[in-house]
C-alpha positions as CSV (number, residue, x, y, z in Angstrom):
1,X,15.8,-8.6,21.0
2,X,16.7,-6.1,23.9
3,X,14.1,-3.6,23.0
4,X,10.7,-2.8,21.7
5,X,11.5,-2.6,18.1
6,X,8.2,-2.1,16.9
7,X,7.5,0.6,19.5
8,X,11.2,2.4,19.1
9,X,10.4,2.6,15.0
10,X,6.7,4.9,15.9
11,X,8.8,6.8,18.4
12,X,12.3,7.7,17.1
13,X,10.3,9.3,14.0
14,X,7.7,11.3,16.3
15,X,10.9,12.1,18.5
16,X,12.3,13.5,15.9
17,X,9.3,15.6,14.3
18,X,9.6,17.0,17.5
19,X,13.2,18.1,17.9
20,X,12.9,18.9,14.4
21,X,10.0,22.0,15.3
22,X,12.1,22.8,18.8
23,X,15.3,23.4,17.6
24,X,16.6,25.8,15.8
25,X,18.3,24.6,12.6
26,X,18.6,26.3,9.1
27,X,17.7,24.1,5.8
28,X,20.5,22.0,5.0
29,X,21.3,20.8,9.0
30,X,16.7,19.8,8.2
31,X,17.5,18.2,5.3
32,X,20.4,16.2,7.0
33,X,18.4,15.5,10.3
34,X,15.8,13.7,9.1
35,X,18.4,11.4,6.8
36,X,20.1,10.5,9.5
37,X,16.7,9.2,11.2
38,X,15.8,7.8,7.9
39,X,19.5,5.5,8.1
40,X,18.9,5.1,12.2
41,X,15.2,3.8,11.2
42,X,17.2,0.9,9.2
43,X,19.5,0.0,11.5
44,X,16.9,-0.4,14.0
45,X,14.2,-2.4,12.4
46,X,16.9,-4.4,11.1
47,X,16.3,-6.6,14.1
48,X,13.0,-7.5,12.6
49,X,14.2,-8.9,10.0
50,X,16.8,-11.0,11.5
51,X,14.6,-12.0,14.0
52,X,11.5,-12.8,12.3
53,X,10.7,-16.6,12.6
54,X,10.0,-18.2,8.9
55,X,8.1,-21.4,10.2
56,X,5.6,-19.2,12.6
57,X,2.5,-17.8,11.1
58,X,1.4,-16.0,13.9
59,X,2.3,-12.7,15.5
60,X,5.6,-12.1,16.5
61,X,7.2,-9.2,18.4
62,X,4.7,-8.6,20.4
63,X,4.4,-5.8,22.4
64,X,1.6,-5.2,25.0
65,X,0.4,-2.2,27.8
66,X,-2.7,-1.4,29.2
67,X,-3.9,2.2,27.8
68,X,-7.2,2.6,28.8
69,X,-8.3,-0.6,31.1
70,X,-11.9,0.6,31.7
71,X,-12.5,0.3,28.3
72,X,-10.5,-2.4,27.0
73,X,-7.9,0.0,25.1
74,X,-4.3,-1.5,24.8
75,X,-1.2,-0.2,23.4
76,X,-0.7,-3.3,21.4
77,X,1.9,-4.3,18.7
78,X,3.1,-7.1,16.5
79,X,3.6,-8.3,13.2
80,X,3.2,-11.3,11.2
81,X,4.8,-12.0,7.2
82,X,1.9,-9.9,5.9
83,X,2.6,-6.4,8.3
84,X,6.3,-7.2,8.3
85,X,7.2,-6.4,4.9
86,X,5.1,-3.0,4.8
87,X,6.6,-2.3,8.2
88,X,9.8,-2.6,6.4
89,X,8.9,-0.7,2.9
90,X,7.9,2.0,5.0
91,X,11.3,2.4,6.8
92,X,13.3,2.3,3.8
93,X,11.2,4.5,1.9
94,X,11.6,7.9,4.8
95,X,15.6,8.2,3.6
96,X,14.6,7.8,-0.2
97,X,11.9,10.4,0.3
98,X,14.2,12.9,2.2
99,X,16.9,12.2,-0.8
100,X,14.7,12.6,-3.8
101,X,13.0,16.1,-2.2
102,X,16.7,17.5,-1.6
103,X,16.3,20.1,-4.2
104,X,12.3,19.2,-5.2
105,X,11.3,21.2,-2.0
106,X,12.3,24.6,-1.6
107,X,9.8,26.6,1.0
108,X,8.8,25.4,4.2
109,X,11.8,23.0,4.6
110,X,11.2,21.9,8.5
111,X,7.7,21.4,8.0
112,X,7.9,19.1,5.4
113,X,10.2,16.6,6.7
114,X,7.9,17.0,10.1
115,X,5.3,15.7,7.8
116,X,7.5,13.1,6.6
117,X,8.3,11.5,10.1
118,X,5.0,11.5,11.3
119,X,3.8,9.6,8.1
120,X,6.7,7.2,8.9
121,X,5.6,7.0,12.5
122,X,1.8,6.5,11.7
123,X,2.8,4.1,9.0
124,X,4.7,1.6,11.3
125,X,1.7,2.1,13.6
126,X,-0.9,1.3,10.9
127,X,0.6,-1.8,10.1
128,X,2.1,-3.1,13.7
129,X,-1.5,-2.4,16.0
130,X,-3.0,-5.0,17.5
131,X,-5.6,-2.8,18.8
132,X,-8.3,-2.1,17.1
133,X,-8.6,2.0,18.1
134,X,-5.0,2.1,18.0
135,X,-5.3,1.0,14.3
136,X,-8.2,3.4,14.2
137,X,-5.6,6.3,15.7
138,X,-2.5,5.5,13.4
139,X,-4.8,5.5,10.1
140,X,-6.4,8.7,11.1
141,X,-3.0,10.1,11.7
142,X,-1.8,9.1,8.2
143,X,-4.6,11.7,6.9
144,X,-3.2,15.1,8.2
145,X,0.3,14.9,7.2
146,X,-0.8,13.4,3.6
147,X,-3.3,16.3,3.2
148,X,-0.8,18.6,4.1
149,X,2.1,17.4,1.4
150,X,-0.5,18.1,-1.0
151,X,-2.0,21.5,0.0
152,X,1.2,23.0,0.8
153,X,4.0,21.9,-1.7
154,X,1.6,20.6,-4.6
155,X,1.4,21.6,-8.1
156,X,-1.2,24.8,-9.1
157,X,-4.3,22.8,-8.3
158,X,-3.4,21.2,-5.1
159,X,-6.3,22.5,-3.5
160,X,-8.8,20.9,-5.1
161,X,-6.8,18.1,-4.7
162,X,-6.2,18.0,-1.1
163,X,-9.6,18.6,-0.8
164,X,-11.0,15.8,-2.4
165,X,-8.5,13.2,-1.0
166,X,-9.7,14.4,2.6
167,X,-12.9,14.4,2.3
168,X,-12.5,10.4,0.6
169,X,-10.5,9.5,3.2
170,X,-12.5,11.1,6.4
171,X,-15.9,9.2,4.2
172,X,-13.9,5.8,4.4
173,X,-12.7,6.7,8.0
174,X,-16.1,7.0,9.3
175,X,-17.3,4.4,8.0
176,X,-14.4,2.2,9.6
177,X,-14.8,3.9,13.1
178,X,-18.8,2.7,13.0
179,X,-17.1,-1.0,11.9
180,X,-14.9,-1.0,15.1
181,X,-17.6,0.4,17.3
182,X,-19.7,-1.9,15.9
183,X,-17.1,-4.8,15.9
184,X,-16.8,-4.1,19.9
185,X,-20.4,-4.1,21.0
186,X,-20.4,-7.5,19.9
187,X,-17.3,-8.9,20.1
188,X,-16.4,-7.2,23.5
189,X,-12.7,-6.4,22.9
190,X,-11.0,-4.3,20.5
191,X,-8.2,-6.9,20.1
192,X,-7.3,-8.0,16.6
193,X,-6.2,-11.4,17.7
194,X,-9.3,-11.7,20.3
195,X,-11.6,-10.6,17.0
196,X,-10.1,-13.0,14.6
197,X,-10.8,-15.8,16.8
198,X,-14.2,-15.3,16.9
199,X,-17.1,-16.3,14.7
200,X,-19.9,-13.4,14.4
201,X,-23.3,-13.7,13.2
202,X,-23.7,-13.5,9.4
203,X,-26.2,-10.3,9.0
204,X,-23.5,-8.7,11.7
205,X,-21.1,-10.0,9.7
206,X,-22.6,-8.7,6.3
207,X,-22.9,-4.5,7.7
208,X,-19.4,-4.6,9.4
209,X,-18.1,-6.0,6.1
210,X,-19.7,-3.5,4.0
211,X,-18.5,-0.5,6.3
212,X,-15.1,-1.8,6.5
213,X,-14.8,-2.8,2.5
214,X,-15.8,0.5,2.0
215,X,-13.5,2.3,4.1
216,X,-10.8,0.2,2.3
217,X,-11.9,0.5,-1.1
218,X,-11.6,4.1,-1.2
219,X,-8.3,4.0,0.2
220,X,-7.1,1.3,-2.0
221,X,-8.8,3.0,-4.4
222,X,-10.9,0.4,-5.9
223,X,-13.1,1.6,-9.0
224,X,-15.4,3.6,-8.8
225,X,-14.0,5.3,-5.5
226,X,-10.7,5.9,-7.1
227,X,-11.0,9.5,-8.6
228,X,-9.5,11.1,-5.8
229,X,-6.4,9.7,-6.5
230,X,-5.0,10.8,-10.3
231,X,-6.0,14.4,-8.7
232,X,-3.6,13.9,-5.8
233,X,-0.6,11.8,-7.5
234,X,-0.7,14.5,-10.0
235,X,-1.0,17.7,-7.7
236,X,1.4,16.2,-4.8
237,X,5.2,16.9,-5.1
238,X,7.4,13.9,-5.7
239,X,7.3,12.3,-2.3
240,X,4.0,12.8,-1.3
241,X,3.2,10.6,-4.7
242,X,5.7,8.0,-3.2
243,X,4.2,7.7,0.1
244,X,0.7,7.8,-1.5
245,X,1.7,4.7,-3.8
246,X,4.3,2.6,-1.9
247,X,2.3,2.8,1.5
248,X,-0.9,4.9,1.8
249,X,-3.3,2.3,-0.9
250,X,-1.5,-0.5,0.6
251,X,-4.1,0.2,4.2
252,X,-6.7,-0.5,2.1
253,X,-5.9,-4.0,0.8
254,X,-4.3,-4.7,4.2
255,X,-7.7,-4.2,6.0
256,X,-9.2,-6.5,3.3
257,X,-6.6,-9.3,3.9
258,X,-6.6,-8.6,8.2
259,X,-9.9,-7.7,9.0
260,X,-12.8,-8.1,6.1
261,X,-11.5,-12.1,5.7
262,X,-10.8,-13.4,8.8
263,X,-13.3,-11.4,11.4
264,X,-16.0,-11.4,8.2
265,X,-15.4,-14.5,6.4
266,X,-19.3,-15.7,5.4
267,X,-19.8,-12.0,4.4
268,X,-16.7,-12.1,2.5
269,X,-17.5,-15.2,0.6
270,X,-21.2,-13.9,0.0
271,X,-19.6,-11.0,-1.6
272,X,-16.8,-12.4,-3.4
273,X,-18.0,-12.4,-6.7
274,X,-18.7,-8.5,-6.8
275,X,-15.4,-7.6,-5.5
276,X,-13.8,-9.9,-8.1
277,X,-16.0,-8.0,-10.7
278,X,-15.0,-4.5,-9.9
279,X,-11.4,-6.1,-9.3
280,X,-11.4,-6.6,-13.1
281,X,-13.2,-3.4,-13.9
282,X,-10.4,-1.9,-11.8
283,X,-7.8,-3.3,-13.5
284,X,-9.1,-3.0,-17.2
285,X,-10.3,0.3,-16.7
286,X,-6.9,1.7,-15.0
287,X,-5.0,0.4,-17.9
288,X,-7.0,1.8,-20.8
289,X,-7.3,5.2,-18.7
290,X,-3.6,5.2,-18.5
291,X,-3.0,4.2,-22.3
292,X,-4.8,7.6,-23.2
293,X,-2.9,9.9,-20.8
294,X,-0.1,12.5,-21.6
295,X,0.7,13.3,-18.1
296,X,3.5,11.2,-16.8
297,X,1.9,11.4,-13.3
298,X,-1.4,10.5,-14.6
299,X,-0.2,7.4,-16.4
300,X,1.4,6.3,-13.6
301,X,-1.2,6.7,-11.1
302,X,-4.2,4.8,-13.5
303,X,-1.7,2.4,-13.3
304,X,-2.0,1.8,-9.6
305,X,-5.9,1.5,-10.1
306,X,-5.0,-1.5,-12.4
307,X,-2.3,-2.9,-10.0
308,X,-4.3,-2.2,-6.9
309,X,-7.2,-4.5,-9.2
310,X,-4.5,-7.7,-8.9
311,X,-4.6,-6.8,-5.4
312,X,-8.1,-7.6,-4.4
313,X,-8.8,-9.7,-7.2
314,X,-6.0,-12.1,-5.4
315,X,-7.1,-11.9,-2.1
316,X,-10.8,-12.5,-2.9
317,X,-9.9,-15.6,-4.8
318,X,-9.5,-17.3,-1.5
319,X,-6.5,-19.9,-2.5
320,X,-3.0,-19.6,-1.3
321,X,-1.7,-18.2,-4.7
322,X,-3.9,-15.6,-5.0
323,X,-3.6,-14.2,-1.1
324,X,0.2,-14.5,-1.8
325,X,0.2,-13.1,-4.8
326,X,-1.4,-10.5,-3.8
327,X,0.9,-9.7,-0.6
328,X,3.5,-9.5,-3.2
329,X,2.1,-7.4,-5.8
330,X,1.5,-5.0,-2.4
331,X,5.0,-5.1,-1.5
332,X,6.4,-5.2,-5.4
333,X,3.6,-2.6,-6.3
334,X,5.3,-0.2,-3.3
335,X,9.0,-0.2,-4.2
336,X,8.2,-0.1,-8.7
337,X,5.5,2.4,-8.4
338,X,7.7,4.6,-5.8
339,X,10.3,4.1,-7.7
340,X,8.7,5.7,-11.2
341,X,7.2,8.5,-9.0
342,X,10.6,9.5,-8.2
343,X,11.9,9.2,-11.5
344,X,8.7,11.7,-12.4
345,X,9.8,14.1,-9.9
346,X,13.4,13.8,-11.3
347,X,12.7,15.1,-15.1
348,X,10.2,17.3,-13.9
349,X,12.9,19.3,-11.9
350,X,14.8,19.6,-15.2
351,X,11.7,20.0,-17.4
352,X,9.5,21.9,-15.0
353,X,6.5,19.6,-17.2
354,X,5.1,16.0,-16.6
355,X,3.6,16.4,-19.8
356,X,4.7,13.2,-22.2
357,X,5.6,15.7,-25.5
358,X,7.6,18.1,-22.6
359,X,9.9,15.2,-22.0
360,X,10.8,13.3,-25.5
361,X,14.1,12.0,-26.5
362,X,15.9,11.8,-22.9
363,X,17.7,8.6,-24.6
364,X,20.5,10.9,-25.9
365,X,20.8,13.5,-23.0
366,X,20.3,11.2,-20.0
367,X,21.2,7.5,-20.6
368,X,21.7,6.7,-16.7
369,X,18.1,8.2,-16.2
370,X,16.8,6.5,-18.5
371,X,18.2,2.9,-18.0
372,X,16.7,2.9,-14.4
373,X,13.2,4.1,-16.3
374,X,13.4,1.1,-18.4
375,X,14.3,-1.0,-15.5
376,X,11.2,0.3,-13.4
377,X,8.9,0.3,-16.2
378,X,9.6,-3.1,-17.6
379,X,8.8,-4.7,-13.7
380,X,5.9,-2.3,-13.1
381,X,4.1,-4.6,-16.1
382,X,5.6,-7.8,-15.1
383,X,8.3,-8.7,-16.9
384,X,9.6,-12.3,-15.8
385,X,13.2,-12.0,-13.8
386,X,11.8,-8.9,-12.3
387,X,9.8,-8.3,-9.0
388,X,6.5,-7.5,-10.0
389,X,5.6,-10.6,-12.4
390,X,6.0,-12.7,-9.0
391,X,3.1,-11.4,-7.5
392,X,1.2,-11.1,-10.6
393,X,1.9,-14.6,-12.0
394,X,1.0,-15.8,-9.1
395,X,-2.5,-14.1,-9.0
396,X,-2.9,-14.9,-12.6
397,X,-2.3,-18.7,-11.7
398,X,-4.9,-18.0,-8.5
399,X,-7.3,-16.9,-11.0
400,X,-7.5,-19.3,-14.0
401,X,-7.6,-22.1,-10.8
402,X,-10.6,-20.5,-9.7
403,X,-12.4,-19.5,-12.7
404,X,-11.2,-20.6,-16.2
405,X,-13.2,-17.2,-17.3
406,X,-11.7,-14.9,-14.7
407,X,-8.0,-16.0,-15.7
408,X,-9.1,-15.0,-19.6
409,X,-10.4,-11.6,-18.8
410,X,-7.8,-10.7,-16.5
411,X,-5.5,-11.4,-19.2
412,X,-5.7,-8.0,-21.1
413,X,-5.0,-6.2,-18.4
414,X,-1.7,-7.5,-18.3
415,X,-1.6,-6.5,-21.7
416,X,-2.6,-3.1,-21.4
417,X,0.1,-2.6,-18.6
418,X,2.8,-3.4,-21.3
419,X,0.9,-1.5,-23.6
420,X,1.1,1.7,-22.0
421,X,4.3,1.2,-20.0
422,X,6.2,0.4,-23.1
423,X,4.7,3.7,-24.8
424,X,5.5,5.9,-22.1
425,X,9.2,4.2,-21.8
426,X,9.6,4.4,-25.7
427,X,8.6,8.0,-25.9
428,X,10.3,9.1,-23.2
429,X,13.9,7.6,-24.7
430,X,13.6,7.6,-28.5
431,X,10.8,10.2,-29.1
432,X,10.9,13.2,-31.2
433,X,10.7,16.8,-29.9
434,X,7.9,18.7,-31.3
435,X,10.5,21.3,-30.9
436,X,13.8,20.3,-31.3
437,X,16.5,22.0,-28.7
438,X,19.6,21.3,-27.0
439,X,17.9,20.8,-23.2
440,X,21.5,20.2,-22.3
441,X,19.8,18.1,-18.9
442,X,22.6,16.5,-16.7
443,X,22.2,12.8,-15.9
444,X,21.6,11.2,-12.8
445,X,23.8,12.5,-10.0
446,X,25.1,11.1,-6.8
447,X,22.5,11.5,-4.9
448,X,19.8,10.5,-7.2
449,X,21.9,7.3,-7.9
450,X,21.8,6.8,-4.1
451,X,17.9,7.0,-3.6
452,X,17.3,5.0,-7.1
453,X,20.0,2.0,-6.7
454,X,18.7,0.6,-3.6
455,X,15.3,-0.2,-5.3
456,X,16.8,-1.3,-8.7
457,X,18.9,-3.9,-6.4
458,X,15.0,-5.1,-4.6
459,X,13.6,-5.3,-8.0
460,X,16.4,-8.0,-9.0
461,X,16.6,-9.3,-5.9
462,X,12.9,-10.1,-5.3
463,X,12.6,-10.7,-9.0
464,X,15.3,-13.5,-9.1
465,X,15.3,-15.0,-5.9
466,X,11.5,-14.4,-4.3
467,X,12.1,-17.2,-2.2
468,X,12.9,-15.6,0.8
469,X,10.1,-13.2,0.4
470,X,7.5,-16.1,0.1
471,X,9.1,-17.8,2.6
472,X,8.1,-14.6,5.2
473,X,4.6,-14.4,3.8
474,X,3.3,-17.9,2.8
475,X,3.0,-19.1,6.8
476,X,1.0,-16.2,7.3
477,X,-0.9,-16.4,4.4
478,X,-2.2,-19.7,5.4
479,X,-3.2,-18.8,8.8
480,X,-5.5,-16.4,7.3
481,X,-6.6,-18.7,5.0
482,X,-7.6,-21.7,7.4
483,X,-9.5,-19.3,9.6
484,X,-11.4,-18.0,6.8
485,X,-11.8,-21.6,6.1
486,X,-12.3,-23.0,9.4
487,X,-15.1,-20.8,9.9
488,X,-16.8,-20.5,6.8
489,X,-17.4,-24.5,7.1
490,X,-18.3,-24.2,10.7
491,X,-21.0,-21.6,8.8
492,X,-22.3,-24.3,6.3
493,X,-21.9,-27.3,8.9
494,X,-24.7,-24.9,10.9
495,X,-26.4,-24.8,7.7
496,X,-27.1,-28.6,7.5
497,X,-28.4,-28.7,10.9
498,X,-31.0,-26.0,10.2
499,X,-32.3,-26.8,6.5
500,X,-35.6,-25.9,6.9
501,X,-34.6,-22.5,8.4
502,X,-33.4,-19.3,6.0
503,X,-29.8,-19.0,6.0
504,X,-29.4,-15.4,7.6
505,X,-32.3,-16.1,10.8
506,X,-30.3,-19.0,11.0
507,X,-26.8,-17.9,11.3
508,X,-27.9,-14.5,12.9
509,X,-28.9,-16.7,15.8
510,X,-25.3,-18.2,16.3
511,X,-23.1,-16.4,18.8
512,X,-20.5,-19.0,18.7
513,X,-17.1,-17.7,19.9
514,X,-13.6,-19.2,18.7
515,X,-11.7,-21.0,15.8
């Protein structure tokens, strides 16, 4: 490694934002601009990949400057298996985003795809700080170029839409600034690695968990804080929907897995069994939602609620199947869900309708379209050989190991994803018209083939083979794991000494810092 990697893959993207607003250029030389940053992006974190170290679970690449000594800020990066593989997703997916908008977007050309490289930029950020308030300033930048993708180029109620998902987002973001502040009065630092190394009281512990699961839940969304987000997949144009689903809910379950476990493990555990409950909820509720919906958008956003569910319901599990399980439903959950959100955006430009009854019979007109619907649809509900039953198995196996009872009712939510995935893929090829007419649609050009085949070849790839993948997140994985265990025993080993005492005056009294 010659250079900052992590650094040059915020920069080249805010670079270019820049150049983008400065120099004159007309639509087309836009368009073409920002692909070629997408394909630089690539070649550049490709490095990461290459160089990533498969036997080390702890941070790698780092990167670190003093910001603002006085009061402890550092410019701070790295990434372990967990941040690498969203570090990547979110690198791939700026060329996929400029290709599917090509012809989507039609006003305001430059600004768009200045929205689009600063969400790259603040993506890589979000996922590569190491600093707390530089996590802080990355997630808070993700929120104006979002909002704008949906007030600007969404459908006829995008500003109730926009709307709603700020002020969500700026509720959960306050809430997670008054965790960090609250995080550095007593831990002293606003290092991540400093943090996770030390043990906090367990009534501290129980308020910064409760802010910060918040915060996250919202963004993830977990039910009931998700109904901010049908209203915004539905509104925003094609690629705002794929940033939303591949990367945006992905903070949320992130913070749970980097900061609510490790920094707030005896809170964590304390509260397990209610974020396993709404986990469920989430998922059973997302999937019988999205069995009664007519709007292709709608369907397929409920069905992130459900996904999101395996999400946390893996990671509070506590075992190593369900935290890796859920780091690959994240990742698997990112390139399928994108995926269909393109392939939404792709009829609706023929059919100008998301509705279900608008789009019937596409079998016959557009079997190239359809094939790569099937394909998508099929892994977004897990069937074996593609990428998304990985992560899902393995949560499913995560569960029945914890709780015979869990396992059972998670079940028909795996059931309901089929359910509803196979009616909206059925419908879609073999239905009916209500009004029969030669649409006369073309299939799949070159271009759409282009932004389309590269995640058909992950969802094999990952599907067959998730070796490698595992492989990148399981040392991680269990770092994270033996500090949530290493202090959560410390906890009850503090417990034994003081019986006689009650269990919060007790551990509120400890101060203890380190592993």
């Amino acid at each position: 490694m010659s250079y900052p990697i992590l650094t040059t893959l915020i920069f080249v993207p805010l670079a270019a934002a820049f150049l983008l607003m400065v120099l004159p250029m007309g639509q087309l030389a836009v368009r073409r601009f920002t692909l070629w940053t997408g394909f630089a992006e690539i070649a550049l974190a490709i490095p990461l990949l290459t160089g990533f170290s498969l036997s080390e679970g702890g941070f790698q690449f780092v990167e670190h400057m003093e910001w603002v000594p006085q009061w402890g800020l550092s410019y701070s990066l790295a990434v372990d298996g967990i941040s690498l593989l969203m570090v990547l997703l979110s690198v791939l997916l700026l060329p996929l985003t400029v290709l599917c908008s090509w012809t989507y977007i039609e006003k305001r050309i430059k600004e768009f795809h200045f929205c689009l490289l600063l969400m790259t930029a603040a993506c890589v950020g979000v996922f590569a700080a190491m600093d707390l308030v530089l996590f802080y300033v990355f997630w808070e930048a993700m929120l104006i170029p979002m909002y704008l993708l949906i007030a600007v180029w969404g459908g006829p109620e995008k500003r109730y839409a926009s709307i709603k998902f700020f002020l969500y987002t700026l509720a959960g973001s306050t809430l997670l600034l008054a965790a960090i502040v609250a995080l550095y009065y007593q831990g002293g630092t606003f290092s991540i690695p400093e943090l996770l190394g030390m043990h906090f009281p367990a009534e501290f512990q129980t308020w910064v968990f409760l802010a910060m699961a918040l915060a996250f839940a919202i963004k993830v969304p977990m039910f009931p804080f998700h109904t901010w987000l049908p209203a915004a997949h539905v509104q925003a144009p094609a690629a705002g929907s794929v940033l939303l689903a591949s990367v945006l809910l992905k903070m949320g379950t992130y913070g749970f897995l980097r900061f609510c476990l490790p920094i707030c493990p005896d809170a964590s555990q304390f509260f397990a069994p209610a974020m396993i409950a709404i986990s469920v909820i989430s998922i059973i509720y997302g999937g019988l939602v999205a069995l009664g919906q007519n709007d292709i958008k709608r369907i397929i956003a409920y069905s992130s609620v459900a996904h999101m569910g395996f999400v946390t319901l893996g990671i509070f599990l506590f075992n190593q199947e369900g935290a890796q399980g859920a780091v690959m439903v994240m990742l698997n959950h990112g390139i399928v869900t994108g995926a269909l959100f393109m392939m939404v955006g792709l009829v609706y430009e023929r059919s100008h309708s998301r509705d279900l009854s608008d789009n019937l019979g596409l079998g016959k007109f557009m079997p190239a379209y359809m094939g790569f619907f099937g394909l998508f649809a099929l892994s977004s509900f897990g069937f074996p050989g593609l990428n998304s039953f990985v992560g899902e198995a393995l949560v499913l196996i995560a569960a029945f190991a914890s709780d015979t009872v869990t396992g059972l009712i998670v079940i028909p939510g795996a059931l309901l994803a089929a359910a509803y995935m196979l009616r909206l893929g059925l419908k879609m090829a073999w239905g009916r018209p209500a009004s029969p007419k030669d649409k006369g649609w073309a299939d799949l050009n070159k271009r759409e083939w282009a932004y389309l085949a590269p995640l058909a070849v992950l969802v094999f790839y990952i599907g067959l083979a998730p070796g490698l993948t595992l492989r990148v997140i399981t040392p991680s994985v269990d770092r994270m794991l033996q500090l949530y265990e290493t202090k959560t025993r410390q906890t009850a080993q503090m417990e034994q000494q003081a019986p006689a005492r009650p269990k919060l005056l007790a551990l509120s009294e400890t101060t203890e810092k380190g592993e």
